[in-house]
C-alpha positions as CSV (number, residue, x, y, z in Angstrom):
1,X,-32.2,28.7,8.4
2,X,-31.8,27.0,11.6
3,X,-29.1,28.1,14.4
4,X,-26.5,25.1,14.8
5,X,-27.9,22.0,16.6
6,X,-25.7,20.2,18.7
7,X,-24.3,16.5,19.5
8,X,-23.1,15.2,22.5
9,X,-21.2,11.6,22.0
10,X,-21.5,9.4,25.4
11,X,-17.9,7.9,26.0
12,X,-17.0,4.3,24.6
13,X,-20.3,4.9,21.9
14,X,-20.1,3.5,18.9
15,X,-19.6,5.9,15.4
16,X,-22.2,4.9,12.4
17,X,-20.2,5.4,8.5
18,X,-21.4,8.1,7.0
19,X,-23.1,8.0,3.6
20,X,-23.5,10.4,0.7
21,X,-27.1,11.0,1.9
22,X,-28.4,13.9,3.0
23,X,-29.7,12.8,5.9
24,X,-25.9,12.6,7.8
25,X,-22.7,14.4,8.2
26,X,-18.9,13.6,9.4
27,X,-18.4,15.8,12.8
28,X,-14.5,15.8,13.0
29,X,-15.1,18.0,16.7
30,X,-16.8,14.5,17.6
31,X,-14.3,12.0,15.9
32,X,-15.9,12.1,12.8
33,X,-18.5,10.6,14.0
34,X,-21.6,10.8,12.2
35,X,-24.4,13.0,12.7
36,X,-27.8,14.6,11.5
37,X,-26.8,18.0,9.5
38,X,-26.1,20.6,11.5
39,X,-25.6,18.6,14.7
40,X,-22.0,18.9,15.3
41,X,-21.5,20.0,18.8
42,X,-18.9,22.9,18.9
43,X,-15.6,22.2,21.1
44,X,-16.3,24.4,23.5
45,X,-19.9,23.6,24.4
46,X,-20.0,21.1,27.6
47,X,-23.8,19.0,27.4
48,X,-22.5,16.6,29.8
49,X,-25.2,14.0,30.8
50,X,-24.9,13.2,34.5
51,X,-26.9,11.1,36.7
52,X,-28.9,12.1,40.3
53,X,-27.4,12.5,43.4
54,X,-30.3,11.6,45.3
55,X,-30.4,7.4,46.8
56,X,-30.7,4.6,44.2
57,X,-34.1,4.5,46.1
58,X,-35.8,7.4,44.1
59,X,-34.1,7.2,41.2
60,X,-35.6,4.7,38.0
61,X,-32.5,5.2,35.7
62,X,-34.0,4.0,32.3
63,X,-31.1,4.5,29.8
64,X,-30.8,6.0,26.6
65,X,-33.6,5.8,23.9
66,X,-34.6,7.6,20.8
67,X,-37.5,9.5,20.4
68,X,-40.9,8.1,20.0
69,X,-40.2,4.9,22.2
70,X,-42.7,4.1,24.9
71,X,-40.9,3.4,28.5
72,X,-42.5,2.2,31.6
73,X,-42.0,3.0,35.1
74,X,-42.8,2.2,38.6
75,X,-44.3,4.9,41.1
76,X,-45.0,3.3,44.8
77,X,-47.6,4.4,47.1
78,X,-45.8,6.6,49.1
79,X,-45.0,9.4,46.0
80,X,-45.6,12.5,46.4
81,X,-44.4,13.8,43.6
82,X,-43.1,12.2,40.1
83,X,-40.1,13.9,37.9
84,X,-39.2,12.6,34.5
85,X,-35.8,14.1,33.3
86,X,-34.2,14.0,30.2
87,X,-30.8,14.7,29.2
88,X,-29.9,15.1,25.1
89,X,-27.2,12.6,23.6
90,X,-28.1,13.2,20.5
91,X,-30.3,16.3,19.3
92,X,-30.5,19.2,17.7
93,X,-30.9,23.0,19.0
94,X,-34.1,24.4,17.1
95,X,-36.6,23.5,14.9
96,X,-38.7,26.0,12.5
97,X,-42.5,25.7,13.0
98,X,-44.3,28.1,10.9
99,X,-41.6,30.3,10.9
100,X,-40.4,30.7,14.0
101,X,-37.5,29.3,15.3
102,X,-38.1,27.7,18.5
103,X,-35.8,25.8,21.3
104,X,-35.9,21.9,20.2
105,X,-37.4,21.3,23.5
106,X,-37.4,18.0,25.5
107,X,-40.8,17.0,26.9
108,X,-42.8,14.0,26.8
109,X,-45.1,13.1,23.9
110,X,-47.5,11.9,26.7
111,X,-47.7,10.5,30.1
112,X,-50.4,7.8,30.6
113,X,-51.9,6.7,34.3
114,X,-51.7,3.3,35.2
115,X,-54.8,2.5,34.4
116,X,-54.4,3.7,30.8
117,X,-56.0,7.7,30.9
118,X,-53.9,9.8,29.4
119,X,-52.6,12.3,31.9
120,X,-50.8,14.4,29.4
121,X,-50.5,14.9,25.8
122,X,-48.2,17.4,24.3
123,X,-50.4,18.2,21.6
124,X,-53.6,19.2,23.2
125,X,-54.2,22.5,24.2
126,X,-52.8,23.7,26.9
127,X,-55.7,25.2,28.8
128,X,-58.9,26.3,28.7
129,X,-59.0,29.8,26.7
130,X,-58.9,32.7,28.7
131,X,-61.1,35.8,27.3
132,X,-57.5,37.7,26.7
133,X,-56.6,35.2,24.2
134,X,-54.0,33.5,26.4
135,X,-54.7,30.4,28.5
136,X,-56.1,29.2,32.1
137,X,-54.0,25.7,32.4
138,X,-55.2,24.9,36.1
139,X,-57.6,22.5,34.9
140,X,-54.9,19.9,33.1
141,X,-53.6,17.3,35.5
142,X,-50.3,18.3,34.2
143,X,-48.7,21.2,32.1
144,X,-45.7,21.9,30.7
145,X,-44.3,25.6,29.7
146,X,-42.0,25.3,27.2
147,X,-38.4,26.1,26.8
148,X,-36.6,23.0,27.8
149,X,-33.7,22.5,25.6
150,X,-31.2,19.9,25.7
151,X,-32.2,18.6,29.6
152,X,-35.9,18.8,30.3
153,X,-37.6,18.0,33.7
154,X,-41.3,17.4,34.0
155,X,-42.7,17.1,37.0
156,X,-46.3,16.2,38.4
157,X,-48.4,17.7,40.8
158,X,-47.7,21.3,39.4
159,X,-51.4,21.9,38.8
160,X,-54.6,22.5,40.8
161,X,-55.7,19.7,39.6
162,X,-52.7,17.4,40.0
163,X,-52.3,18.6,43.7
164,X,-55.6,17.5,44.1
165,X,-55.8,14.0,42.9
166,X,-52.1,13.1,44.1
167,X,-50.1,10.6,42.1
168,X,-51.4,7.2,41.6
169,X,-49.1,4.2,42.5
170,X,-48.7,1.5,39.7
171,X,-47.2,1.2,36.2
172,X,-46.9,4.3,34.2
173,X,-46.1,5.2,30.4
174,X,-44.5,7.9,28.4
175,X,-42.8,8.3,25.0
176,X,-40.1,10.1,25.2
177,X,-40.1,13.1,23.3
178,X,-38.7,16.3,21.7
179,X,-39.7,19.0,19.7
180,X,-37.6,18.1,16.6
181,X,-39.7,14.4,16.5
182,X,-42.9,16.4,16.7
183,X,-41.7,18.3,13.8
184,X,-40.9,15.4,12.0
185,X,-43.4,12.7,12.9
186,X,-46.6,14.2,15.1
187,X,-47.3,17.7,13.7
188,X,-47.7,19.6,10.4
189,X,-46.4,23.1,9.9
190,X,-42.5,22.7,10.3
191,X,-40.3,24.6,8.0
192,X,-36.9,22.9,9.3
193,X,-35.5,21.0,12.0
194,X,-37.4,18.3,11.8
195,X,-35.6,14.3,13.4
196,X,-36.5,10.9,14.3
197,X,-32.7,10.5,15.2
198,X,-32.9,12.2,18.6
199,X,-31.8,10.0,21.7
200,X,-32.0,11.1,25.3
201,X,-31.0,9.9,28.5
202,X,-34.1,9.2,30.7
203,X,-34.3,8.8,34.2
204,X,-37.6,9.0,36.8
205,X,-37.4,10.5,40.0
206,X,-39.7,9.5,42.7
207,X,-40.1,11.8,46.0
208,X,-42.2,10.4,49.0
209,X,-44.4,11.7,51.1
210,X,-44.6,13.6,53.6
211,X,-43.1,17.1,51.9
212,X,-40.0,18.9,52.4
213,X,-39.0,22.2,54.6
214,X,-35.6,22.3,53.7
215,X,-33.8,23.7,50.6
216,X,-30.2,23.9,50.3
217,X,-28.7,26.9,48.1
218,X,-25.6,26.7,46.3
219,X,-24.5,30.1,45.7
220,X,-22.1,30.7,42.8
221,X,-20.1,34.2,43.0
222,X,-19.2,35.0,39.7
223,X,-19.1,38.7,39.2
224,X,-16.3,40.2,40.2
225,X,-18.0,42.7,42.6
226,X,-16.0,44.7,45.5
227,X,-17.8,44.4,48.9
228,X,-18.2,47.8,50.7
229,X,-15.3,46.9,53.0
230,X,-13.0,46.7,49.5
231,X,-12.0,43.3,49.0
232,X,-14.4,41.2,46.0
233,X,-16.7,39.2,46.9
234,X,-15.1,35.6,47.3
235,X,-16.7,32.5,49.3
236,X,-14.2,33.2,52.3
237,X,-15.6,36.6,53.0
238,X,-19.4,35.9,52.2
239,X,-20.9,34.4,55.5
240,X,-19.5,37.6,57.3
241,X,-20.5,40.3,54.4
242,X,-23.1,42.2,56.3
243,X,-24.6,42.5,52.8
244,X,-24.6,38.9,51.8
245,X,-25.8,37.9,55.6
246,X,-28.6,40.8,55.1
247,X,-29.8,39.0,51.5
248,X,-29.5,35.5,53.0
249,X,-32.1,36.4,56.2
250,X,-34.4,38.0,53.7
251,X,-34.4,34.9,51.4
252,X,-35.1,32.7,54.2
253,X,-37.6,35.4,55.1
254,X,-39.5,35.0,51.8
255,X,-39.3,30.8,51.6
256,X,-40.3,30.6,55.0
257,X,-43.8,31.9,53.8
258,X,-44.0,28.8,52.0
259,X,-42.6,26.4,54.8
260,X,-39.7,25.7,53.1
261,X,-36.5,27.1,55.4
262,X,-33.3,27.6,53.5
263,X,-29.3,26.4,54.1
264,X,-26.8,28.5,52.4
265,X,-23.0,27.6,50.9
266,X,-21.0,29.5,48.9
267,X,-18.9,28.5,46.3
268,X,-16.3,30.7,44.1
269,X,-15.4,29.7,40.3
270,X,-11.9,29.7,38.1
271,X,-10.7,33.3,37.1
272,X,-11.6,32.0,33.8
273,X,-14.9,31.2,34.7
274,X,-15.0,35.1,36.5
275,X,-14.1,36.6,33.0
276,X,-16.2,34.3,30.7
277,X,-19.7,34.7,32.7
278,X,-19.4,37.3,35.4
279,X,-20.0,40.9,33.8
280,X,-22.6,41.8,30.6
281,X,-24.1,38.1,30.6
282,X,-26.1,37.2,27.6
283,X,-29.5,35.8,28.9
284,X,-31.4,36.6,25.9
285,X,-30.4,33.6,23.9
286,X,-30.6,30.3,26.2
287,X,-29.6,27.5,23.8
288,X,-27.6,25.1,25.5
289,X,-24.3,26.4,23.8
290,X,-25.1,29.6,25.0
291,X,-23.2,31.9,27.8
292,X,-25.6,31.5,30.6
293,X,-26.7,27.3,30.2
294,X,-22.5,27.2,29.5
295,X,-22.5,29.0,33.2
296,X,-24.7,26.3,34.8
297,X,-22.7,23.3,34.1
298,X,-19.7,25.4,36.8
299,X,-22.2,23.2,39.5
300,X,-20.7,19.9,38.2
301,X,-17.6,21.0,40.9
302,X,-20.4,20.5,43.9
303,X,-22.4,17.6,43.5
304,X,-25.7,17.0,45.4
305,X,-29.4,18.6,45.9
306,X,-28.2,22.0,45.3
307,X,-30.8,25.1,44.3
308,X,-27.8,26.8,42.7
309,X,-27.8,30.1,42.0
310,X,-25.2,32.2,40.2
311,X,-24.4,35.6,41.5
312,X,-23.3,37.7,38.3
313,X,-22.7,41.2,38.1
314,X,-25.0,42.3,35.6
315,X,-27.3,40.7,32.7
316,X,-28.0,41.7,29.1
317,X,-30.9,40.5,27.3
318,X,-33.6,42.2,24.9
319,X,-36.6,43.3,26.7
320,X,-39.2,44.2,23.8
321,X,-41.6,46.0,26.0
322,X,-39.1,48.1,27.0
323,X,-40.5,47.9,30.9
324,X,-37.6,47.3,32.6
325,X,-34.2,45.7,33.2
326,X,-33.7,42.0,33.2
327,X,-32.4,40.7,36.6
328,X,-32.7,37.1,36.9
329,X,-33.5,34.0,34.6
330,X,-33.8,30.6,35.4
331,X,-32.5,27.9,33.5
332,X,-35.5,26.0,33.2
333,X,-39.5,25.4,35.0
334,X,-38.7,23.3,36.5
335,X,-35.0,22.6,36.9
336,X,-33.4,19.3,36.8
337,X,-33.1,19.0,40.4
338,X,-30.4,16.6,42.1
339,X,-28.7,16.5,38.4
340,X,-25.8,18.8,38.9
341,X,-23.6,20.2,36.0
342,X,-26.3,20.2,33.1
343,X,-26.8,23.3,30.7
344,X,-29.9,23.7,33.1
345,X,-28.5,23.4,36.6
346,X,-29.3,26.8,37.7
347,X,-30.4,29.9,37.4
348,X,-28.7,33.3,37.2
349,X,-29.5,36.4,39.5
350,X,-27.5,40.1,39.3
351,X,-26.1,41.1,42.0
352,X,-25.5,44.9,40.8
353,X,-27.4,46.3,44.0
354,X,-26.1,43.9,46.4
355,X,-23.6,46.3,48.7
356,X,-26.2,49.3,48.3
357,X,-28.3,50.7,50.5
358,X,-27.7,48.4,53.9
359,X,-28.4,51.1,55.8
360,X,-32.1,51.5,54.5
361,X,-32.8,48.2,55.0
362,X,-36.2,48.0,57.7
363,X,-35.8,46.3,60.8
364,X,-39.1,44.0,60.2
365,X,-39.7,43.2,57.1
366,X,-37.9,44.0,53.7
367,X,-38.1,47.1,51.2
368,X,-36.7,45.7,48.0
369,X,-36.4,49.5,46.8
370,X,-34.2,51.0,49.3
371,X,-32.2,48.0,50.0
372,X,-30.4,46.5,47.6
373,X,-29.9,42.8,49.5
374,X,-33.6,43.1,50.1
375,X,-34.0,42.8,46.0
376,X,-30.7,40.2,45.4
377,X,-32.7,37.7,48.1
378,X,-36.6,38.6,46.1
379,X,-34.6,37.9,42.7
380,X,-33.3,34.9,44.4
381,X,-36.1,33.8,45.8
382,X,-38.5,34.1,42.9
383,X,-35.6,32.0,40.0
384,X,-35.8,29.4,43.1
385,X,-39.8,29.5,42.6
386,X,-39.3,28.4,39.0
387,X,-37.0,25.8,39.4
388,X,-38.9,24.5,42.1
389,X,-42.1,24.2,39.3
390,X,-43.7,27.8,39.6
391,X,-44.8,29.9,36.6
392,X,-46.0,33.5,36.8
393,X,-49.1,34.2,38.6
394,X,-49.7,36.1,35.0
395,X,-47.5,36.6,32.3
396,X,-46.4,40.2,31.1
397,X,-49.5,40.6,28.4
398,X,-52.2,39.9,30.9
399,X,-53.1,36.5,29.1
400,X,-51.7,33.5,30.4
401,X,-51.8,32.4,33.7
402,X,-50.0,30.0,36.5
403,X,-51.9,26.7,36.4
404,X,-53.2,27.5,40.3
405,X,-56.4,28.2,41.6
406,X,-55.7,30.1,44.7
407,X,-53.2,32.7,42.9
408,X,-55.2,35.8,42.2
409,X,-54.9,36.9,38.6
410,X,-54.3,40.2,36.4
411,X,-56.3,39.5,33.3
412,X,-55.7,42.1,30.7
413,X,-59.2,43.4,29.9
414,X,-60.1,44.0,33.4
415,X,-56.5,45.5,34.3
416,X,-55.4,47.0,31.4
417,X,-55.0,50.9,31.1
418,X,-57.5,52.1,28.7
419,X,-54.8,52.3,25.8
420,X,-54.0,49.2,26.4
421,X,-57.0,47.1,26.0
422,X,-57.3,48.0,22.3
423,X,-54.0,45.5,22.3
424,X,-55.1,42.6,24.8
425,X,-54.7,39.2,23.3
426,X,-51.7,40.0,21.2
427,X,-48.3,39.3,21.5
428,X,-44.8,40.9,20.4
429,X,-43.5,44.4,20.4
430,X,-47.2,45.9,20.1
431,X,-49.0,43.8,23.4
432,X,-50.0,45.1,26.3
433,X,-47.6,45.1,29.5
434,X,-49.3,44.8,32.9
435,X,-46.8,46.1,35.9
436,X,-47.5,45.2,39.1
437,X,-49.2,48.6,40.1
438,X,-51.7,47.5,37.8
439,X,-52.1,44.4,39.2
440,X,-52.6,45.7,43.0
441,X,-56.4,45.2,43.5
442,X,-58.1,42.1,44.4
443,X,-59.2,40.0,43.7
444,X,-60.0,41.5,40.7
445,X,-56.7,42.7,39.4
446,X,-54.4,41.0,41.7
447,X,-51.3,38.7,42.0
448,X,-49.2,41.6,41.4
449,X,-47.5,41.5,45.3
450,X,-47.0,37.8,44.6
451,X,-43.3,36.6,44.9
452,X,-44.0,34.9,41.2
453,X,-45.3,37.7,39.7
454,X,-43.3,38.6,36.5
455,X,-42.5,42.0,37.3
456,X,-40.6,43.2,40.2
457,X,-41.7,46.7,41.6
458,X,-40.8,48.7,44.9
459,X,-43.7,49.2,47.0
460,X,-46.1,46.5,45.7
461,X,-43.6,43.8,45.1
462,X,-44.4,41.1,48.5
463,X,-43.2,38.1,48.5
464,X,-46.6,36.4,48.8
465,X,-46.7,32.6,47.9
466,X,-50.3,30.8,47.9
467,X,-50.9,27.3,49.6
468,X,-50.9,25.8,46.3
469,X,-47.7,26.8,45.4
470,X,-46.1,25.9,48.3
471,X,-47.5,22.6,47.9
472,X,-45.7,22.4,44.2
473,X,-42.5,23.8,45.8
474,X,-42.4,21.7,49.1
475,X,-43.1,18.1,46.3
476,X,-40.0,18.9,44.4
477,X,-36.9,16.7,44.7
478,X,-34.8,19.7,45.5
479,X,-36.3,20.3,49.2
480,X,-35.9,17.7,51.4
């Protein structure tokens, strides 16, 4: 059985009459209007679609269209970097696909070159096979990573390869697409979930050459968290905090090894807001009715090209390895940039060690063991990686990797204790976890010091960002 899927009604549409077929439902939370089964949108889940607040210039708005229809658009000469975005009117949460439920994802079906190559299909593999049994992407001229619910960005370069052929002007293509049409039209092995009816708002962003070196963060206090002097946290007392001031430098420590340099703001929320979201967040489910992508709409109050951050005071989520403690989750890779107040506007960081251990902190450099700011800003920094289009250097079971050439890698059957390797190439409860200490010897074994690496650990933990990614953060819409 599938979890509810979800409706959002554009104001002024128009309500189709409801038959006895199966194929439809009466919503009374949307005016009775009618809907696929199990698409009626709960009252208190916002999907707001809202447009870019970047110049008409860059923006291609392309209007509303169901799934499977082919749309055209113009990239000029001077593009650096192309982002197609798409915001659910109509969809539903999950499908089933052998099994499993999994986000109803938005992503296109595929993108096609101007001269008519395909540049990406969402049905071919997603990389060459790596000998763990994951996958080695950074051969694609695009990829996309899944987990895109409701409001999905793509964006091109974000691949070796893409980074090195650029983005050709001229008259591209793609279908527009969701997991819940594959289900139902492309693939076989769907047990549920399966729609044709899906409509999205689509719109292209275009961002010229040359690339940014400025990022401006939007940060959200929403734990209710007492500073060391007594008083909470609030956006009046922030920009003096010696904490906060302590995690901002360090932040702009870490971007700065990519080129980027970083402009803060802080912004509180409503006391409702404080209770809803602030303590114990749920981060483990991320549908677009959930706690956390509810959170990320709070940045519809600040409009712009905000990297916005929300400062909570702890997370909960199930971690099946059993490793370590969640601390930050970001809403999307990558992020809908410029589109403020989607259920993917954001990403979430704790802030439980914030106003410990100033008085460790190192003069040069940062220690994000013994000072607490020193790990808020990593945390920070590395959610503001993924939404600027990074994936981990290697993923927790030492089998998928980043689709970068010039990231060093942690492949589980070179770097995997000797227990472990019996279990490389599996997945679940049972695979392999590879922790940064393991992950500490290149090149071999390496990657684990990178600022994208999945796990953070004192003493190994860096910071490090390659040229390549700084070329896929530095292209994004976000940094100007």
């Amino acid at each position: 059985m599938t979890r509810l899927a979800t409706l959002l009604l554009a104001a002024g549409a128009s309500l189709a009459a409801c038959s006895s077929s199966p194929n439809c439902e009466t919503c009374p939370a949307q005016g009775n209007a009618c809907v696929p089964p199990g698409a009626c949108t709960p009252s208190s889940c916002d999907r707001s679609i809202v447009t870019s607040a970047l110049p008409a210039a860059q923006v291609q708005a392309l209007g509303v269209h169901k799934v499977g229809t082919e749309l055209t658009f113009a990239v000029p000469s001077s593009a650096g970097s192309v982002t197609i975005v798409q915001q659910a009117k109509i969809a539903g949460l999950t499908v089933v696909y052998k099994n499993q439920v999994i986000d109803n994802s938005a992503v296109p079906l595929t993108v096609t070159f101007p001269d008519g190559r395909i540049a990406y299909d969402d049905n071919v593999d997603a990389g060459s096979p790596s000998p763990d049994g994951g996958a080695d992407p950074s051969g694609n001229y695009a990829f996309y990573g899944g987990g895109t619910p409701n409001t999905g960005a793509f964006t091109i370069p974000n691949t070796a390869a893409s980074l090195d052929a650029g983005v050709p002007a001229g008259n591209w293509k793609f279908v527009v697409n969701d997991y819940a049409y594959e289900c139902a039209a492309v693939v076989s092995g769907c047990n549920d979930g399966g729609s044709t009816s899906s409509e999205y708002d689509v719109s292209v962003i275009t961002r010229t050459m040359p690339a940014g070196s400025v990022l401006d963060v939007a940060f959200y206090i929403v734990g209710d968290v007492p500073t060391v002097a007594g008083p909470p946290l609030r956006a009046a007392n922030a920009q003096n905090d010696p904490n906060v001031k302590r995690m901002v430098q360090t932040m702009q420590r870490i971007m700065a090894g990519a080129g980027i340099g970083v402009s803060v703001q802080f912004y509180d929320v409503s006391d409702a807001a404080r209770t809803r979201f602030g303590t114990n967040l749920n981060v483990t489910s991320t549908g677009p009715c959930d706690e956390m992508n509810q959170m990320f709409t709070l940045s519809s109050a600040n409009p712009g090209n905000w990297m916005n951050l929300f400062l909570v005071q702890g997370l909960r989520a199930t971690n099946s390895s059993g490793t370590g403690t969640v601390v930050g989750v970001d809403g999307t890779i990558p992020g809908p940039s410029s589109f403020n107040g989607t259920v993917q506007s954001g990403a979430v960081v704790s802030m439980a060690d914030l106003f410990s251990g100033l008085t460790n902190c190192p003069t040069n450099g940062y220690d994000v063991g013994a000072c607490g700011p020193d790990e808020v800003a990593f945390i920070a920094a590395h959610e503001t990686g993924h939404f600027l289009g990074l994936f981990h250097t290697t993923e927790q079971e030492g089998a998928d990797f980043d689709p970068l050439t010039d990231t060093l890698k942690c492949p589980c059957t070179a770097c995997a204790t000797t227990a472990q390797r019996s279990r490389c190439g599996t997945y679940g409860t049972n695979a392999p976890s590879l922790v940064a200490t393991q992950c500490n010897s290149a090149p071999t074994c390496g990657g684990g010091d990178n600022l994208m690496f999945w796990f953070l650990q004192p003493g190994v933990s860096a910071g490090i960002l390659s040229s390549q990614q700084s070329q896929v953060m530095r292209l994004n819409p976000l940094v100007h």
